[in-house]
C-alpha positions in Angstrom: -22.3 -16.6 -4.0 -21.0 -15.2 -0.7 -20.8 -18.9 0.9 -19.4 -20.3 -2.2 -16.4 -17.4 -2.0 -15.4 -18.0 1.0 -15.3 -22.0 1.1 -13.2 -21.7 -1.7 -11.2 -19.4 0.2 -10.9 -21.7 3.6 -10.8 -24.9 1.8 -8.4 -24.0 -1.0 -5.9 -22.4 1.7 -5.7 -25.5 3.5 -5.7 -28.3 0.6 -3.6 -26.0 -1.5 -1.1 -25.7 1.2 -0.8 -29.2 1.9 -0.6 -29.9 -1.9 2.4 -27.7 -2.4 4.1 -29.3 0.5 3.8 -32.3 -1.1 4.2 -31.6 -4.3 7.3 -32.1 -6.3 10.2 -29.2 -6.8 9.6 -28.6 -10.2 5.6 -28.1 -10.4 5.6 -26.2 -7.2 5.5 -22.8 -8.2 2.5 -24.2 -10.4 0.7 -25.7 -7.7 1.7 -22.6 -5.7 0.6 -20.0 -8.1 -2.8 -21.7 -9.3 -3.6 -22.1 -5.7 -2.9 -18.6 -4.7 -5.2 -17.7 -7.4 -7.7 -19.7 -6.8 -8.2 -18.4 -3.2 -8.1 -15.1 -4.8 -11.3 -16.1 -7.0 -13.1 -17.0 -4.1 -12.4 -13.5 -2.6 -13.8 -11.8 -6.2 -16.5 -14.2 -5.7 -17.4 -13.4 -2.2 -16.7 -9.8 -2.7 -19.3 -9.1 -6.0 -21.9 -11.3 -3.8 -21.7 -8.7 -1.0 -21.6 -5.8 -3.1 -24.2 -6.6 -5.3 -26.9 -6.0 -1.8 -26.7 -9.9 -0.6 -25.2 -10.5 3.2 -24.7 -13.2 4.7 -23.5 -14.6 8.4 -22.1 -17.9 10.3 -21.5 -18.7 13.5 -19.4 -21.9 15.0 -20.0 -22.1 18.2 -17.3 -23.7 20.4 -14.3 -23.3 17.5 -12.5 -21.2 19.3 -10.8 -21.5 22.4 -12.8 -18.3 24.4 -15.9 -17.9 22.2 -17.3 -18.4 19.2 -15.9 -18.1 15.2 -18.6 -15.8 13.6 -18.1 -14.0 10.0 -20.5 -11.9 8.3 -20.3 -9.9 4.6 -22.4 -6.9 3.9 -21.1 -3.8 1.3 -18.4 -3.0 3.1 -17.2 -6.2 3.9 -17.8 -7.5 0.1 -15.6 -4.0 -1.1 -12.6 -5.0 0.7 -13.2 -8.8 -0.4 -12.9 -8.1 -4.0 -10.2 -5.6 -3.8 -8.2 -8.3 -1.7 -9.2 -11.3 -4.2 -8.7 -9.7 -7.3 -4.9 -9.0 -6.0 -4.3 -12.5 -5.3 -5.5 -13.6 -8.7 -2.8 -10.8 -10.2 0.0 -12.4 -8.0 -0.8 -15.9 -7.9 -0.8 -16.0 -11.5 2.5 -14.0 -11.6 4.0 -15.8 -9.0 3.4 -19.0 -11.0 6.5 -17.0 -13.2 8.3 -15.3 -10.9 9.2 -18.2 -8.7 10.4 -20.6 -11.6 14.1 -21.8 -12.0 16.4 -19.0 -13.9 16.2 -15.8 -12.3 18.5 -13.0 -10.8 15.7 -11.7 -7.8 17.1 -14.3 -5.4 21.0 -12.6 -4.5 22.5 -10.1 -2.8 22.0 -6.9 -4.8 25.2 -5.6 -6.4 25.9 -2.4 -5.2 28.4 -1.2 -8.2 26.2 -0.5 -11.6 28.5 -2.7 -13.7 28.5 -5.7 -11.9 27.0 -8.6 -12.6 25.8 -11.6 -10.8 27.5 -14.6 -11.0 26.3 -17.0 -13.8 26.2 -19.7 -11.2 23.8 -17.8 -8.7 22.2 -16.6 -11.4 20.2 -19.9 -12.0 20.1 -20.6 -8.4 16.7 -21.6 -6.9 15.2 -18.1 -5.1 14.3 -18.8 -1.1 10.8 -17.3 -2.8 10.4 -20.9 -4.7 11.2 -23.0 -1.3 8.2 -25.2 0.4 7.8 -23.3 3.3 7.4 -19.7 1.2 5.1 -21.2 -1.5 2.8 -22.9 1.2 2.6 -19.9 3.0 1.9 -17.7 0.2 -1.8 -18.9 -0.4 -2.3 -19.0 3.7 -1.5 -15.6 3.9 -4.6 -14.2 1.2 -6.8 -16.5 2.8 -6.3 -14.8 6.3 -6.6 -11.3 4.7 -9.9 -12.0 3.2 -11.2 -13.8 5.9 -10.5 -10.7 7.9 -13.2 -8.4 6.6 -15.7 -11.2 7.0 -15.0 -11.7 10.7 -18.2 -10.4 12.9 -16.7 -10.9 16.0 -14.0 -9.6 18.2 -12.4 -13.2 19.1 -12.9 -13.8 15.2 -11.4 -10.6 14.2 -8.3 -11.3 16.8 -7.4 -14.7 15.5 -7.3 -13.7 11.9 -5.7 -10.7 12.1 -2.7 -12.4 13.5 -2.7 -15.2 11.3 -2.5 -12.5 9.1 0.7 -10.8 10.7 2.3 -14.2 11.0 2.1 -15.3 7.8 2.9 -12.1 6.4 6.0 -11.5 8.7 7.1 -15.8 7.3 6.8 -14.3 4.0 9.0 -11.0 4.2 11.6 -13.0 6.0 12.0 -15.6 2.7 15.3 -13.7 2.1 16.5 -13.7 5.8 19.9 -15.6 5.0 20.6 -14.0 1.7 20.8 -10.1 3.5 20.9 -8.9 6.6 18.8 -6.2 5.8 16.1 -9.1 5.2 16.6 -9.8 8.6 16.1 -6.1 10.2 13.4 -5.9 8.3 11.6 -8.4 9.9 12.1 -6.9 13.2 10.9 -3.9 12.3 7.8 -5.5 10.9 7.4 -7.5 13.9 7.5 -5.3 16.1 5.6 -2.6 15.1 2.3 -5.6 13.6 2.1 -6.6 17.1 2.4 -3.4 19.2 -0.7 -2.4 17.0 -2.3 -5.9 17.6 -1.9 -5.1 21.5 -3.7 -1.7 20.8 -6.4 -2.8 18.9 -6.7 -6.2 21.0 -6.8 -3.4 24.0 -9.4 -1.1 22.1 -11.6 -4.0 21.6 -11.9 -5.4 24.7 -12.6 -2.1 26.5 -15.8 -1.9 23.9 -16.7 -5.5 24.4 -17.1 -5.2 28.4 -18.8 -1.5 28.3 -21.4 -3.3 25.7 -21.6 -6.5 27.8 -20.9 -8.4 24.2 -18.1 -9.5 22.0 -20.1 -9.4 18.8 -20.2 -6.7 16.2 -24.2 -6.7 16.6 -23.8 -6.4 20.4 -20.9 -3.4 19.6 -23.7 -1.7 17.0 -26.5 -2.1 19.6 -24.6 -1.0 22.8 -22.1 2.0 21.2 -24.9 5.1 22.0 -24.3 4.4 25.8 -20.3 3.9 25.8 -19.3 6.9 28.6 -17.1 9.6 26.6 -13.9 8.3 28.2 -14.4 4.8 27.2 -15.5 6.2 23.2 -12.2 8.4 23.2 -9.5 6.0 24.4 -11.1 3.0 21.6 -11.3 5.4 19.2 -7.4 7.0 19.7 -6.2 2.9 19.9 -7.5 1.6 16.7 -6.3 4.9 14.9 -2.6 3.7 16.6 -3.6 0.1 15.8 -5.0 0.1 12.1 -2.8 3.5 10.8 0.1 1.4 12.2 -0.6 -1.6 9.8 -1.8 1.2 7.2 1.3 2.4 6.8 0.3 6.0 8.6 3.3 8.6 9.3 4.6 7.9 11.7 3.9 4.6 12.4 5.0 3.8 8.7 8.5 2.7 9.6 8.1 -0.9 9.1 6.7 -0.5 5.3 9.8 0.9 3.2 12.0 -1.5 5.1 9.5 -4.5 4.7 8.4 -4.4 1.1 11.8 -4.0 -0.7 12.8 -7.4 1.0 9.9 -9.4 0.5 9.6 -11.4 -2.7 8.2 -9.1 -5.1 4.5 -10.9 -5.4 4.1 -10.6 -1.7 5.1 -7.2 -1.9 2.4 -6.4 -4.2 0.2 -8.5 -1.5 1.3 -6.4 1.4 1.2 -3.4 -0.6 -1.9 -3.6 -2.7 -3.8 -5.7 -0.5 -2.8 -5.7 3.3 -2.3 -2.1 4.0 -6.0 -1.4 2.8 -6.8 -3.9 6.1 -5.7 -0.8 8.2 -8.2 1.7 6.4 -11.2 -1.1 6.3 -10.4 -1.4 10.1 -10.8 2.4 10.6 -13.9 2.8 8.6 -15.6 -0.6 10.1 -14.7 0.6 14.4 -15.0 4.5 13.8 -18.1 4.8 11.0 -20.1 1.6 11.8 -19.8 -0.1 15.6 -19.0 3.1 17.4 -21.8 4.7 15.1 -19.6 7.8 14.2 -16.9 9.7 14.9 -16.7 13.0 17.0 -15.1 16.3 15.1 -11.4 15.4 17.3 -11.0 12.2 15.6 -11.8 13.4 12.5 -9.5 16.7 12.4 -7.0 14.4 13.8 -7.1 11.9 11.2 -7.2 14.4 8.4 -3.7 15.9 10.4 -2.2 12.4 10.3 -3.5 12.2 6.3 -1.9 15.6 5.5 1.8 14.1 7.2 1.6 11.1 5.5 0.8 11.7 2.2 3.1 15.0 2.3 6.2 13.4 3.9 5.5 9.7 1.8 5.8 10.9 -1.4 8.6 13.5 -0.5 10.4 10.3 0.5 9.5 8.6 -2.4 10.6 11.5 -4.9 14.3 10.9 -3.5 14.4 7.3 -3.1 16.8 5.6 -6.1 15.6 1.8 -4.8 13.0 1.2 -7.4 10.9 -1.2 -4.2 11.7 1.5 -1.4 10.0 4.0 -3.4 6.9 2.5 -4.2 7.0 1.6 -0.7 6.9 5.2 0.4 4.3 6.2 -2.6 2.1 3.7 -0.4 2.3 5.8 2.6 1.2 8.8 0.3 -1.4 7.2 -1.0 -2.7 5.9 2.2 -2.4 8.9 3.5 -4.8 10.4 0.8 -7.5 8.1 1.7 -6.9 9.0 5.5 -7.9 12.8 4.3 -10.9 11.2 3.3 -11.6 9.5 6.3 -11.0 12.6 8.1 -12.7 15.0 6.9 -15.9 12.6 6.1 -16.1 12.5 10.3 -15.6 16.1 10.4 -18.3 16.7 7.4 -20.9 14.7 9.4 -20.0 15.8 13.1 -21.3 19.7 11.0 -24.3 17.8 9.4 -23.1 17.9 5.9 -23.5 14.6 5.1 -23.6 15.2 1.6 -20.4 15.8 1.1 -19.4 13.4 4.4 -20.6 10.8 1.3 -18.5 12.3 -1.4 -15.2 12.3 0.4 -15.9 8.9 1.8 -16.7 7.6 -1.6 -13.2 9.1 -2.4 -11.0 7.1 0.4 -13.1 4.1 -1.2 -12.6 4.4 -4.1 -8.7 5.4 -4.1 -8.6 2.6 -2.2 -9.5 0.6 -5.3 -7.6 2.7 -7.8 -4.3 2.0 -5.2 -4.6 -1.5 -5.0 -4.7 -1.7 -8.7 -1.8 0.1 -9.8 0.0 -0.4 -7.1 0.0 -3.9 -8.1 1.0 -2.9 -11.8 4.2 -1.5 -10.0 5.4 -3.9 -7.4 5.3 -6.6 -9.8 6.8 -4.9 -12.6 9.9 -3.9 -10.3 9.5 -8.0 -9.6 10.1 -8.7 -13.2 13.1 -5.8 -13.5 14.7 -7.3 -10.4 14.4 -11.0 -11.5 15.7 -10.1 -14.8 18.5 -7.8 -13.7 19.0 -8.5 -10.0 18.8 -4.8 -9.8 16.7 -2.5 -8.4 19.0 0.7 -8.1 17.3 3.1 -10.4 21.1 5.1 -11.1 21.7 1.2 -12.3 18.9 0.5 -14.7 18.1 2.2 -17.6 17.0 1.0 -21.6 14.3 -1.8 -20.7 12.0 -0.5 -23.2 14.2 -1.8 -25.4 14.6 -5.4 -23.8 11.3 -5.5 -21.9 8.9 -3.9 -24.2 5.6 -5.6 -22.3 6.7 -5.3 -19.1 7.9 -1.3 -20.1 4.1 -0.8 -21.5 2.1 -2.4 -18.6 4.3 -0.6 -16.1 3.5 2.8 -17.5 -0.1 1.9 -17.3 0.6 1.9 -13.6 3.0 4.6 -13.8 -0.1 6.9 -15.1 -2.5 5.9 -12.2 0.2 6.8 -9.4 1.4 10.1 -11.0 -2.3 10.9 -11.2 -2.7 12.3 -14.4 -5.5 11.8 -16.9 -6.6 9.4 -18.4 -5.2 7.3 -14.8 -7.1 5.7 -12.5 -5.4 7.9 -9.6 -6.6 10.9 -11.1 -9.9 9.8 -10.8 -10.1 9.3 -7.3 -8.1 12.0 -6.2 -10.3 14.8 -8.5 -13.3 13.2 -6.2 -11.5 13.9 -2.8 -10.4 17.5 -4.4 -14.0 18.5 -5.4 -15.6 17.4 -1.8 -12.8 19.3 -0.3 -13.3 22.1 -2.3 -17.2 22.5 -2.4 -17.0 22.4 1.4 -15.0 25.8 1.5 -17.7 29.0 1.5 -19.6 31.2 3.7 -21.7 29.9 6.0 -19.4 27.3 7.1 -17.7 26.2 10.4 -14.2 27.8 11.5 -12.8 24.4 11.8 -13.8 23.6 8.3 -12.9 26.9 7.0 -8.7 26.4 8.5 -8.5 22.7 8.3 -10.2 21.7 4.5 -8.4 24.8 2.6 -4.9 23.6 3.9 -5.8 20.0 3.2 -6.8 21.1 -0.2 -3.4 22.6 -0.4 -1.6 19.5 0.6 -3.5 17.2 -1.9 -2.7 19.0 -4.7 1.5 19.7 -3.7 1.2 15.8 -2.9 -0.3 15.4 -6.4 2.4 17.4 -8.3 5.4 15.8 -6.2 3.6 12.4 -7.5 4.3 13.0 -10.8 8.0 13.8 -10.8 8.4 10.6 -8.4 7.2 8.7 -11.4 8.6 10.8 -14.3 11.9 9.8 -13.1 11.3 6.0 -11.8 9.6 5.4 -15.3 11.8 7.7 -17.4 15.7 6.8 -15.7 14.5 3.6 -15.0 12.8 1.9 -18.4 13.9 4.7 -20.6 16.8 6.3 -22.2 20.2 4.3 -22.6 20.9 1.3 -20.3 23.4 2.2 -16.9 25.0 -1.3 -16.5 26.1 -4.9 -18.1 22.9 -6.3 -16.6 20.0 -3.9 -17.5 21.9 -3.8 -21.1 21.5 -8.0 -20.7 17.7 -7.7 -19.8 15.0 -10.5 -21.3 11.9 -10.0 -20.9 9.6 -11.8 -18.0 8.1 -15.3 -18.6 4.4 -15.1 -20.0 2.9 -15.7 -16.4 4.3 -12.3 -14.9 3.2 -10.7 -18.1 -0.3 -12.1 -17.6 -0.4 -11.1 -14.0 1.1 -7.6 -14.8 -1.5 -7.4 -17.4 -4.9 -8.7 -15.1 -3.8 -5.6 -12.9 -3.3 -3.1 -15.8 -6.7 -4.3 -17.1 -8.3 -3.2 -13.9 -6.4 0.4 -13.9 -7.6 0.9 -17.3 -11.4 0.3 -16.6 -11.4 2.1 -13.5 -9.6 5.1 -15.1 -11.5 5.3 -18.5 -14.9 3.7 -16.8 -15.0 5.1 -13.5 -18.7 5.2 -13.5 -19.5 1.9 -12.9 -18.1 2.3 -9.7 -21.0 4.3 -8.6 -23.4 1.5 -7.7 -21.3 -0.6 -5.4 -20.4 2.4 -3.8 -23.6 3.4 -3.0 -23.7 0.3 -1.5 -20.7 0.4 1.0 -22.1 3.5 2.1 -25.3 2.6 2.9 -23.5 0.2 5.8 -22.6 3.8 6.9 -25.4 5.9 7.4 -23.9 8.6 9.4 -21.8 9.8 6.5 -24.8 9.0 3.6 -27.6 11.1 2.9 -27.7 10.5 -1.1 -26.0 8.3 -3.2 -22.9 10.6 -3.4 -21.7 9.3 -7.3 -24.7 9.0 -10.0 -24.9 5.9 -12.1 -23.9 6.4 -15.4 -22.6 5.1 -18.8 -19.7 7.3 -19.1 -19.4 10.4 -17.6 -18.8 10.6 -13.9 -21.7 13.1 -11.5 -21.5 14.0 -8.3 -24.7 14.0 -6.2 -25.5 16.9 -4.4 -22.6 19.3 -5.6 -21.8 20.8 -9.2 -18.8 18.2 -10.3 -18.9 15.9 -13.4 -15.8 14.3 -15.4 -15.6 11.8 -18.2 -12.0 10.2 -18.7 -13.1 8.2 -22.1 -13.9 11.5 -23.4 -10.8 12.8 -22.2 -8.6 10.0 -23.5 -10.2 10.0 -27.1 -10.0 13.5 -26.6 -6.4 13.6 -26.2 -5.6 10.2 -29.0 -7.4 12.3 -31.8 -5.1 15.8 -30.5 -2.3 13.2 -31.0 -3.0 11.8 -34.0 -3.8 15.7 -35.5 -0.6 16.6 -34.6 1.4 13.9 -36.0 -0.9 14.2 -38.9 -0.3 18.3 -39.4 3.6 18.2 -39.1 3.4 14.9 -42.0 1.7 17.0 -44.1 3.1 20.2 -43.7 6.9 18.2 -44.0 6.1 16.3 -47.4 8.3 17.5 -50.1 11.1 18.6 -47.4 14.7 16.8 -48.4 14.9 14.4 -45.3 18.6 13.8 -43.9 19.6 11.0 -41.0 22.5 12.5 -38.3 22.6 12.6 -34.8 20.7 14.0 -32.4 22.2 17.3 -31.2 24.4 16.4 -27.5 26.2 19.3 -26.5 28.8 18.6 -29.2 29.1 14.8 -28.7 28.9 12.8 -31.7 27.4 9.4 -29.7 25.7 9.3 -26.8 26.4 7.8 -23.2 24.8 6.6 -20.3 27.5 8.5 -18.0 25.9 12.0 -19.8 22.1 11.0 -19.1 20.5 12.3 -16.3 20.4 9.8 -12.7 17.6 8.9 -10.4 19.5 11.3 -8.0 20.7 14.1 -10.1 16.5 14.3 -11.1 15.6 14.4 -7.5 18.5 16.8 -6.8 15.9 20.2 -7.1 13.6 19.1 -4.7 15.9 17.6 -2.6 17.2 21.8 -2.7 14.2 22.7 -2.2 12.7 20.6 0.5 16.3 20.7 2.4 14.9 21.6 5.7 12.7 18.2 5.8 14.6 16.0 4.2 18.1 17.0 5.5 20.3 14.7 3.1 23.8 13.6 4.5 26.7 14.0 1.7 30.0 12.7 1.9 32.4 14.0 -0.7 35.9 11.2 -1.1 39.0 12.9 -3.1 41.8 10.4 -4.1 45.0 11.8 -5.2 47.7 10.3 -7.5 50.4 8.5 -5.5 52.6 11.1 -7.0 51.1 14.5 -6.3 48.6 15.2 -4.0 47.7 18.3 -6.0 46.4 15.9 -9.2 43.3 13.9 -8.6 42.8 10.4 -9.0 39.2 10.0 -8.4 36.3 11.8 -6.5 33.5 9.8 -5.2 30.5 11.6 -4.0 28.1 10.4 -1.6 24.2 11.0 -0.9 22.0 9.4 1.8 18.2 10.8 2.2 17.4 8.8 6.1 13.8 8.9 7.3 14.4 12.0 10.1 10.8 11.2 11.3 11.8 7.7 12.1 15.5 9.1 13.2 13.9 11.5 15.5 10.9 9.5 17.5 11.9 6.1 17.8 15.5 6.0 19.0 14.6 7.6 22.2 11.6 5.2 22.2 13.9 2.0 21.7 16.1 3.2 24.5 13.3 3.7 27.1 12.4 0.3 26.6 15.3 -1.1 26.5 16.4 0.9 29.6 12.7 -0.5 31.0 13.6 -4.3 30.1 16.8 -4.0 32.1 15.1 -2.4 34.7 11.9 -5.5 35.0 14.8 -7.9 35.3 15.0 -7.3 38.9 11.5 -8.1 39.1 11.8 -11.6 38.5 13.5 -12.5 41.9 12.6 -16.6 41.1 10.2 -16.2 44.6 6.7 -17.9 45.0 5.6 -15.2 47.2 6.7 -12.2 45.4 4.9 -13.4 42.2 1.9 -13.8 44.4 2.1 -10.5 45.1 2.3 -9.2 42.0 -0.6 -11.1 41.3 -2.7 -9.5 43.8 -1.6 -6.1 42.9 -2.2 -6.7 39.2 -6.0 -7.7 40.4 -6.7 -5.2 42.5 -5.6 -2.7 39.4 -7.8 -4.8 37.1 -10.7 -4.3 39.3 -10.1 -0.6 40.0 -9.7 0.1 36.2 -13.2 -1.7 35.8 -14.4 0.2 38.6 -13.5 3.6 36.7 -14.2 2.7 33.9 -17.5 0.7 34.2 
């Protein structure tokens, strides 16, 4: 089955690229869509083979240019194969809709709630439906699952950028509708491939201390890597994969990057790609290298706190509907990074118990983010393809003209607030009770600073979650519509809906079923015996055990639970109201007879409390504009009041950065003096510091 995946994968890539290229204009997205799909079914395929205990490994010899192509599936592998696979299928099927003639997604955003885009760009082709974007679409999923499968360092290397390439093609589809489009894909650009250098670097440090480029030679040779050479891989793929994970602070090119991609590929990058930066971690730190020391560990659990703290403070005061799922990712990333963390520090004390159990956790949020996460970025695809809008303070009253894409979208709604019966909820409550149990006498004084506060920050990320979503579900699909153009909404064409629905599907079974994730993660961990001493989740039917600790939960029971507390209540007030004289007026509004969208509450008026609250952090900038009448200056024409939320992370760090190497690109000008004997030179002084460096370090 493994073999089978991934030729589909590799062969329908290539011949599904070539037959969109030449494929007429109006069955592209078709061929496009199926295609895209179809490589994602070989990445299910691949990925169920390697979970279910079969593995499997190739090797080309002479494909590439300085060694050989060798890929290899086990667990872990197959995990991150599904995830990415059944992704795809969700968007490829979607995109089959979202690309077709007649939507709004493909102009310049209105910035005013009331207009509307023209009729005539209205039915304009989107830059999403063009050749070069639909044949790249189907490139890109094949690189990212080939990714997981690569057992080599060259093989790793090649894919990974074919990965950023055709990723950083895709978020530029937009590049002459926006200039933000642009921007954004020099933000992207520049921050895939500075991680690139460091894990390229990280790599190739291992590879000559080991005397092999293989991941068997890695595996073999890691016990006798010196401390120095184990420390500086171990701090470069932490810069290298939490840079592509979306980690704070190297998340900078992520809320810029997803809002401008086509909506599908943001559900890609989202969903799908980011997880690449959390495989990487767990594949370098917990499998070649062996383990990671207590440092790394408390370090990572640091970097897991900041992101998921400052992502979905970001996110709770974002009104772009794309920008703040964007930031939820970084939150969300950052919760499986607590995992991560603290799984290195449970194991560096011996506890691998519970080493398994937060590991599990990162896993398995892993899973229950790409899922909704999916749910989300494709239903803001639908919203902005149907409005051209995806200002929250602009939307408003879709339930009413979107009733499918309104009900799938809460499903995903549920699973990121994290709230019972969701699928969030269930991996999150798994990271809370490893965390937890590992608080108690007897315990180390790292553990007994570092967990508690992480505990802390888990559960203030969870309760921020939940009013992030409150209001992008409640201002945005609820309540009375803000402009001409939500008020105008259709709904999405049935291959969105279908696509929206495969992914809702998934965060259903996880979040009512998580049990029957039990198995396959027993599975991935096995590949990672340092952090394994039982099978940290217990196979069963329903309700969800955890090996090793006191900790069980059953969300069907919960969700029939709460349908029959429901339906009793509705049931009780009936009964307890028959006989009363019924009469129909208006709902009581502070006096007003009918209601309006100018009295309801805004995306930024519901974020306004914590914005109070967390002032010092977020530091809003507000600009207050007062018009007078041309005849009085004392009566008022207008006032127009301003609020901007900037990243201060990104404000603070990287403009100092930017101008240091700008200052440094000036400077290496002068270097280039156009003399044969002066670039021998610096040859011969770049040797003799290669061989030094080897000399050290060897």
């Amino acid at each position: 089955m493994i073999q089978t995946g991934l030729w589909l994968v590799a062969l329908g890539a290539l011949v599904g690229a070539a037959a969109v290229v030449v494929a007429p204009e109006r069955r592209r997205h078709v061929v496009a869509g199926s295609v895209t799909a179809l490589v994602g079914v070989g990445g299910v395929l691949a990925g169920l083979g390697g979970l279910g205990g079969s593995t499997w490994t190739a090797v080309a010899p002479g494909l590439l240019p300085l060694g050989e192509a060798r890929l290899a599936v086990d667990a872990l592998s197959g995990a991150f194969l599904l995830l990415i696979g059944a992704v795809a299928v969700a968007a490829g099927v979607y995109g089959i809709g979202y690309t077709a003639p007649g939507g709004r997604h493909a102009q310049d955003l209105p910035a005013a709630h009331d207009q509307h885009l023209p009729d005539a760009a209205a039915h304009h082709a989107s830059p999403a439906a063009s050749r070069t974007a639909q044949a790249t679409v189907p490139l890109f999923v094949a690189a990212m699952l080939l990714v997981p499968a690569a057992a080599s360092v060259t093989t790793f290397l090649v894919l990974w950028e074919l990965m950023a390439l055709t990723s950083l093609l895709l978020v530029l589809t937009e590049h002459r509708l926006r200039a933000s489009v642009r921007e954004a894909g020099l933000w992207y650009a520049g921050m895939t491939h500075a991680g690139l250098v460091a894990i390229m670097t990280a790599f190739a440090l291992v590879a000559a201390n080991v005397g092999g480029e293989s991941f068997d030679a890695i595996r073999a040779g890691a016990a006798d890597l010196s401390p120095t050479v184990r420390t500086v891989a171990l701090v470069l793929v932490l810069l290298g994969f939490g840079s592509k994970a979306g980690m704070v602070p190297l998340h900078v090119w992520l809320p810029r990057a997803h809002p401008e991609a086509p909506s599908h590929v943001s559900a890609l990058m989202s969903a799908a790609m980011v997880k690449l930066g959390v495989y990487g971690l767990i594949r370098v730190a917990f499998d070649l290298l062996g383990g990671a020391p207590r440092w790394w560990g408390l370090l990572v659990l640091a970097l897991g706190c900041l992101s998921a703290l400052y992502g979905v403070l970001q996110a709770s005061v974002a009104v772009d509907l794309k920008r703040l799922l964007a930031y939820s990712t970084s939150e969300n990333v950052g919760l499986m990074l607590i995992g991560l963390g603290a799984a290195a520090v449970f194991a560096a004390d011996g506890n691998r118990v519970l080493a398994g159990v937060v590991m599990a956790a990162a896993v398995l949020h892993a899973f229950n983010h790409a899922a909704f996460k999916t749910v989300l970025f494709l239903g803001a695809g639908s919203v902005l393809r149907s409005t051209g809008l995806r200002d929250l303070d602009a939307l408003g009253g879709l339930v009413r003209r979107m009733p499918v894409t309104t009900a799938l979208v809460a499903v995903g709604t549920l699973g990121a607030a994290a709230l019972p019966p969701g699928n969030g909820f269930v991996s999150e409550w798994v990271l809370l009770q490893g965390l937890i149990h590992s608080v108690g006498p007897g315990g180390s004084p790292v553990v007994a600073v570092s967990i508690p506060v992480a505990v802390g920050v888990v559960a203030l990320t969870a309760g921020l979650g939940v009013a992030t979503f409150v209001k992008a579900f409640g201002v945005g699909f609820l309540a009375l519509p803000r402009s001409t153009a939500a008020a105008e909404a259709t709904e999405s064409p049935l291959p969105m809906r279908v696509g929206m629905g495969l992914a809702a599907g998934v965060c259903l079974a996880l979040g009512l079923l998580p049990a029957v994730a039990a198995r396959p993660l027993d599975r991935v961990l096995g590949v990672l015996p340092e952090v394994r001493s039982i099978d940290p989740l217990a196979d069963s039917a329903v309700t969800l055990r955890l090996n090793g600790i006191a900790g069980s939960m059953s969300p069907l029971v919960i969700a029939v639970g709460l349908v029959l507390a429901g339906t009793a209540v509705v049931a009780l007030v009936r009964r307890l109201s028959r006989g009363v004289p019924r009469r129909v007026a208006p709902a009581w509004g502070c006096g007003a007879i009918e209601r309006d969208p100018r009295q309801e509450y805004t995306a930024t008026s519901f974020a306004e409390p914590l914005t109070r609250v967390f002032d010092d952090v977020l530091r809003p900038e507000q600009d207050v504009d007062v018009t007078p009448l041309a005849e009085s200056r004392y009566l008022i024409e207008s006032v127009t009041f301003r609020q901007r939320v900037p990243d201060r992370l990104e404000a603070r760090i990287y403009p100092p950065l930017l101008a240091a190497a700008t200052a440094w690109g000036r400077w290496s000008r002068r270097l280039a003096r156009g003399s044969v004997h002066t670039y021998l030179a610096y040859g011969f002084v770049g040797l003799l510091a290669a061989l030094l460096l080897a000399g050290v370090t060897g």
